[in-house]
N, C-alpha and C positions, 0 to 999 in steps of 0.2 A: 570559598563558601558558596555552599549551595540552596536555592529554594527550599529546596526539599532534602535537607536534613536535617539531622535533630537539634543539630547545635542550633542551626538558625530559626526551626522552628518552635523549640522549648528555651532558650536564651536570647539570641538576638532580637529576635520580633518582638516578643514583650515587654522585654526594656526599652527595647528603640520606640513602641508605643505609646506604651503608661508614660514618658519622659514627655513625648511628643505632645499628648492628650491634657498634660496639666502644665505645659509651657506657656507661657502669655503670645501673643500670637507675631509681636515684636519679634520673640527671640525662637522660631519654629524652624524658621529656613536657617538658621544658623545649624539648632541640633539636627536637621536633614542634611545638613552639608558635611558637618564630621563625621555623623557616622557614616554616610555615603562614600565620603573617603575612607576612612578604617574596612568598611566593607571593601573595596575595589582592591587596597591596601592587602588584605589577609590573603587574595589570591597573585596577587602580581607586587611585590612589597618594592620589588627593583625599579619598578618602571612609573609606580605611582609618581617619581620626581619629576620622571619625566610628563608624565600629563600635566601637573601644575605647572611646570613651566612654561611649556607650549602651552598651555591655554593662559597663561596672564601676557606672551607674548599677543595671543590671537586676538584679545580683547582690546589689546590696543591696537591693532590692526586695523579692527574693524570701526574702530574708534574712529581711526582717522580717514578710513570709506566712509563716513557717515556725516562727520563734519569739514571734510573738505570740498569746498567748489569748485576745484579743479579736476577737470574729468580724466586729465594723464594722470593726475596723482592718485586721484582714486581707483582707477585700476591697474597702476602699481601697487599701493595697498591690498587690495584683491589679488592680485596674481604674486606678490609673497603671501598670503594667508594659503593661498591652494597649494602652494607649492610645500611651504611647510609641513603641510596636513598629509597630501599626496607622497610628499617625501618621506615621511615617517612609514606611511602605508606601506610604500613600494618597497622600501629598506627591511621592517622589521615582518612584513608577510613575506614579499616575494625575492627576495635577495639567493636566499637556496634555493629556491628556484630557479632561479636565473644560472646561478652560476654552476648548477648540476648539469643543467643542458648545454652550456659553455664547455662541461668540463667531457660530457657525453660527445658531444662535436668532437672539440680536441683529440678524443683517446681513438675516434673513428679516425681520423687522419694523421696519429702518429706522433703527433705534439704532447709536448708534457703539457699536464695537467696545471691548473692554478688551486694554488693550498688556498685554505679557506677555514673558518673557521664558523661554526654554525650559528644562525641568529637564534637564538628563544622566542618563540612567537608569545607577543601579551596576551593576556584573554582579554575579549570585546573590541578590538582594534579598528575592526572593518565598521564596527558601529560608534566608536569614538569620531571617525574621520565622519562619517556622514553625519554625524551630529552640527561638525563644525563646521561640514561646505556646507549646511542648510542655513548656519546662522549664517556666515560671511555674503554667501550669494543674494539672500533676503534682505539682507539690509544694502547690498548694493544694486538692486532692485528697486531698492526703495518700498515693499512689501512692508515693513515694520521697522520701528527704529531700533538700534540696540541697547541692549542693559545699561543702567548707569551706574552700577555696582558690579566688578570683580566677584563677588559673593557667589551674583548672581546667574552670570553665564557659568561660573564652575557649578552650581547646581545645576543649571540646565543642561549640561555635560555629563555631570558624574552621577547623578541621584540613582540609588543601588537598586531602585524596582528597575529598571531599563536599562541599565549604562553597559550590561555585558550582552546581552543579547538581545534586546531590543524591546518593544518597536520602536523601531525609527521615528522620533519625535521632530516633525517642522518647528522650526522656531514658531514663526507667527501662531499657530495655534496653539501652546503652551506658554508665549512669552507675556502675558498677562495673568496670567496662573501664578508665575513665579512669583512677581512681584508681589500680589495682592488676590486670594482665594480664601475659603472658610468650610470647612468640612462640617459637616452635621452627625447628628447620630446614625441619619440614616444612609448618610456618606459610607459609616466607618462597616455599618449592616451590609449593606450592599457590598463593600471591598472585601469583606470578610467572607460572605457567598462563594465571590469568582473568585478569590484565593483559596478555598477549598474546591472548586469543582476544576480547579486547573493541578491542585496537586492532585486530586484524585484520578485526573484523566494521567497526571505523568506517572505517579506510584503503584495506581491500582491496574493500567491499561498500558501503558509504554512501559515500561520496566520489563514486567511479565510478557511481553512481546519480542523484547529486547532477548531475554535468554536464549529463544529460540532462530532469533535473527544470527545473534553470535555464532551459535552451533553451527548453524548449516551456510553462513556467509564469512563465519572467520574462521573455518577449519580448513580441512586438506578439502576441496572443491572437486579434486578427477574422483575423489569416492563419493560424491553425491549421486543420489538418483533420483529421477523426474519429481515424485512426490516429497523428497525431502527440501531439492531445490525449488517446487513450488512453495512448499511449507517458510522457506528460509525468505521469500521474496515477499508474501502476503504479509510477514509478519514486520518488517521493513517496512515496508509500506506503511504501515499501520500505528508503526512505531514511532518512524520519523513527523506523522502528525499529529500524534496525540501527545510526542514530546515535545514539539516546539510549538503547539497550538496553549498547550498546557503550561508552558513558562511565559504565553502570550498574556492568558487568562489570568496568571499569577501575579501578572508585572502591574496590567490592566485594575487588578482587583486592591495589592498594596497604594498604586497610585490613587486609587478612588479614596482609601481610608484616609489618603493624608489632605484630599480635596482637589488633588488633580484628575485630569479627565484625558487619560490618552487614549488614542486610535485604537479602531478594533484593525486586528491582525489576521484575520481567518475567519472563512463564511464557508462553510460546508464544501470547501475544494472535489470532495470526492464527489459530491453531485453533479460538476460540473458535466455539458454533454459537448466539450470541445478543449481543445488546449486552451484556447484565447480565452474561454472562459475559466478555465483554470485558474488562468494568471491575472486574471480580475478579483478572484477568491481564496488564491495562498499567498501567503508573506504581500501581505496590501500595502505596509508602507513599504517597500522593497519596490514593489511593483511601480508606485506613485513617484516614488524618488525617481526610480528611474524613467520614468516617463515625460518628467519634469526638468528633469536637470540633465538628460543624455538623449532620449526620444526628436522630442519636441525641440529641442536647440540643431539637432541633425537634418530638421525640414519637418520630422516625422509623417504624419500622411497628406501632408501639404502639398508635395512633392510630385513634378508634372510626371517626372518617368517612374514608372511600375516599378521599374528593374531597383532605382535608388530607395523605393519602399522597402522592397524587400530586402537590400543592404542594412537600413535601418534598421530592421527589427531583426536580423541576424546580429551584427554589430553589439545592439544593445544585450540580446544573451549572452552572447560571446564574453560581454563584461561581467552580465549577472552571473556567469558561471565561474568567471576567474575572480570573481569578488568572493565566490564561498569556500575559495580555497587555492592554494599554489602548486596546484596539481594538472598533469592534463587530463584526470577524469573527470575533473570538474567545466575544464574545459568543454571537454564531449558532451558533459551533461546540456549544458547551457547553447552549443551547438543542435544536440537531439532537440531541444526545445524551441528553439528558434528555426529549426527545419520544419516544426512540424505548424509552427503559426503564421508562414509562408505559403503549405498546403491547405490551411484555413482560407486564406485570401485568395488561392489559388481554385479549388473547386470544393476541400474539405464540408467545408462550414453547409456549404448545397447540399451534398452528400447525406451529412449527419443529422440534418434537417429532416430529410425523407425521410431517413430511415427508422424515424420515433424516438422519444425519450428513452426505453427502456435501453434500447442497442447504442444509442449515441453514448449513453453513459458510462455502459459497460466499454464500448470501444476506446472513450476515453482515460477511463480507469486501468486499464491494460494499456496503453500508452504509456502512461503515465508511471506504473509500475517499471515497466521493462527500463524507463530513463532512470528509475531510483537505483536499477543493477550499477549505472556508469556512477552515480554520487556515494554506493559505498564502497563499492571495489577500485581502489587508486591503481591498479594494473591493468591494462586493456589487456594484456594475456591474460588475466582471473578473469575479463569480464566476457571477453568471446566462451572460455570455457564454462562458466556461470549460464552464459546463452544458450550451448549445449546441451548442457543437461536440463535444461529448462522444456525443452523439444525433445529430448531423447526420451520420447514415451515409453518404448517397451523396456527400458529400466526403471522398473516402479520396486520397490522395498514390500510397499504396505506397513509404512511405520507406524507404530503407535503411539500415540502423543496424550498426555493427560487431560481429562475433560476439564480441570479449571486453564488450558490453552484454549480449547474449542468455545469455552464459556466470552474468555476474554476476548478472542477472535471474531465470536458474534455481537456482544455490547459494543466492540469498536467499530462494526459496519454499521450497526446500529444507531447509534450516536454520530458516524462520519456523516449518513443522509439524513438526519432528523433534526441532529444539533444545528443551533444557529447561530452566527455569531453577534445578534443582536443582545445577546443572555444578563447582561448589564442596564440595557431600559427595560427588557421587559420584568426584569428584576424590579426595577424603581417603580414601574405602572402595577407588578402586584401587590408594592407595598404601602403604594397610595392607595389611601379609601376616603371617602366624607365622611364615614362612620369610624370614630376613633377605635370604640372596641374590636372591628375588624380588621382595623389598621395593625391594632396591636397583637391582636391574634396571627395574622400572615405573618407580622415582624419574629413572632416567638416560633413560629415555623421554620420560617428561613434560617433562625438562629441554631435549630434546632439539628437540622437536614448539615450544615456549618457543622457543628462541633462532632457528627458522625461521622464526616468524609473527613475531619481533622485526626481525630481518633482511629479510625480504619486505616490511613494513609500512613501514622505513626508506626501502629501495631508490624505493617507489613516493612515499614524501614528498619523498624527493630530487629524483623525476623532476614534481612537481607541485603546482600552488602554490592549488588550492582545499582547503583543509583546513576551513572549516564547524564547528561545534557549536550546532545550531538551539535544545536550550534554553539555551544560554549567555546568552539576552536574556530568559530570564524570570527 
């Protein structure tokens, strides 16, 4: 089940609300916990056992990192909690992986092949694992103590706004939340806001971007020509951030309604005027995590030799990129990214300084594009030839594309440098007034601008049956 479908948006949500809204507040994280599970349930029904087990194993793990004074035993407790988490990762994502390339060696050299039988990849996995190295590590840190409720680290695990594709929630800064929060009216107004302005950006702006992605990046590729591959690349681009920027703003907006408060996930990445600043403004808790838990434990830029800097932050892509997928184009991806914040540290950043906001921008936004060729195309033969005709100018078409493309192509540039990812306080600062009746006037606005993009975003799912969520597979 998806955000943005009907079922969940004309059935699920509103039951799971009104239920929520008239619960005593005793018994709230209870009905967050089952339907959390039935949600997670409806799309992985095999594997849901498996997360309840590991994680009641996890909780007593951590359990006993937290209460034991022995410092061997605590981090044998730790180093089985990583390992099970990590084990499950490495098993149920990259296992065909592994054993495709095992199996590609082999048949280069003549050796029979190893049979194999394919894993099913769960949905959410890559963010179920970092859920649970953020709790284990933190409390072996000493950062925060753990749950003392079972209940409650599975809620903090599984809770259906975030548990499949994020964001990445730190313990310490939702592990007070769990226990003990209290949503208001103006909680549930404000959550109801960024859950329509995030379906709106995935329904009415990724979607419609998506068709045209598909045509000209998932058809026959040698018959593109320069403007259709430019067409097919723009709209990728464009697409992959207003659809995961959009289930960011969704996740962000249902959590607000129930009185949690997570992470914002994206600041206007396309403004960026450098890679490094890029990745200071897409996938933030992505970026945090890893900075935190893989950067900074590596020396990060502590580090007396140059050369071991730039290891680090190569390194750390290298993982960012094998983390969004078991592929090697993800590989490449996260490699193109970490080459190019190397040449940031290297003379880039001087560079793009000079040469003004306007062109640093754009240079970065064409960067940035050309690495989204390696994260859709999983064939480096699709993506060299994709590259081709990207440059092969004098094969132009002159296709014609419908103006509600050109329409949605320009609200998404639009929105990439204007929108902010503050949209959640500045929400709350317009809905405070000292004057009640302006208070309540803004509230009947917000409410209002809400049930249109709810209404518009339905009309268009009605009429259409590509609905998409590209990280739903990592």
């Amino acid at each position: 089940m998806v955000f943005s479908s009907i079922l969940f948006l004309l059935y699920f949500l509103p039951v799971f609300m009104l239920v929520y809204v008239l619960l005593p507040k005793s018994w709230k994280n209870h009905w967050a916990l089952l339907v959390s599970i039935l949600f997670y349930a409806w799309g992985a029904p095999n594997f849901i056992y498996v997360v309840l087990a590991t994680s009641l194993l996890d909780f007593y793990l951590v359990k006993g990192i937290y209460f034991t004074k022995n410092q061997t035993r605590r981090k044998l407790f730790l180093t089985t909690s990583l390992v099970l988490n990590l084990g499950l990762l490495a098993y149920f994502k990259y296992a065909n992986f592994f054993i495709e390339n095992v199996n590609t060696a082999l048949g280069s050299l003549g050796f029979e092949q190893l049979s194999w039988t394919q894993v099913a990849l769960p949905i959410g996995i890559s963010f179920f694992t970092f859920q649970t190295l953020t709790y284990a590590i933190e409390v072996y840190r000493q950062d925060h103590a753990p749950f003392e409720k079972p209940s409650q680290y599975l809620l903090y695990k599984l809770i259906f706004p975030h548990a499949i594709a994020g964001p990445i929630i730190r313990f310490k800064s939702v592990a007070q939340q769990v226990v003990a929060r209290t949503e208001t009216p103006d909680d549930r107004l404000i959550g109801l806001f960024r859950f329509s302005v995030g379906l709106a950006k995935k329904v009415l702006i990724a979607n419609v971007l998506a068709k045209q992605a598909d045509l000209y990046m998932g058809g026959e590729l040698s018959e593109l020509s320069f403007d259709e591959a430019w067409v097919g690349i723009l709209a990728y681009t464009f697409q992959i951030y207003f659809d995961f920027s959009g289930y960011s703003d969704m996740a962000i907006g249902l959590a607000r309604m129930m009185g949690f408060r997570f992470p914002e996930n994206f600041d206007s990445p396309y403004s960026s005027r450098s890679i490094t600043e890029f990745w200071r403004r897409w996938h933030i808790t992505l970026g945090a995590f890893m900075r935190d838990f893989l950067y900074i434990p590596l020396g990060g830029n502590r580090v007396s030799n140059k050369w071991r800097l730039y290891f680090n932050l190569w390194l750390v892509f290298l993982v960012s990129g094998l983390w969004h997928g078991a592929s090697w184009n993800f590989v490449l991806w996260g490699a193109f990214h970490g080459f190019f914040l190397i040449l940031d540290r290297l003379f880039l950043l001087n560079f793009l300084e000079k040469i003004g906001r306007v062109p640093a921008t754009l240079f970065t936004f064409f960067t940035v594009a050309m690495a989204w060729v390696l994260f859709r195309l999983e064939s480096w033969n699709d993506a060299k030839l994709f590259y081709s005709q990207l440059f092969d100018w004098k094969d132009v078409k002159f296709i014609e594309l419908n103006n509600s493309f050109y329409l949605v192509l320009l609200l998404a540039i639009l929105f990439s440098i204007i929108g902010r990812s503050q949209l959640m306080e500045k929400t709350t600062l317009f809905l405070t007034s000292e004057n009640p009746i302006l208070s309540v006037s803004k509230a009947t606005l917000v409410t209002l601008i809400s049930i249109l993009l709810l209404f518009l975003s339905i009309v268009f799912l009605s009429a259409s049956n590509l609905n998409p969520f590209i990280y739903y597979r990592f």
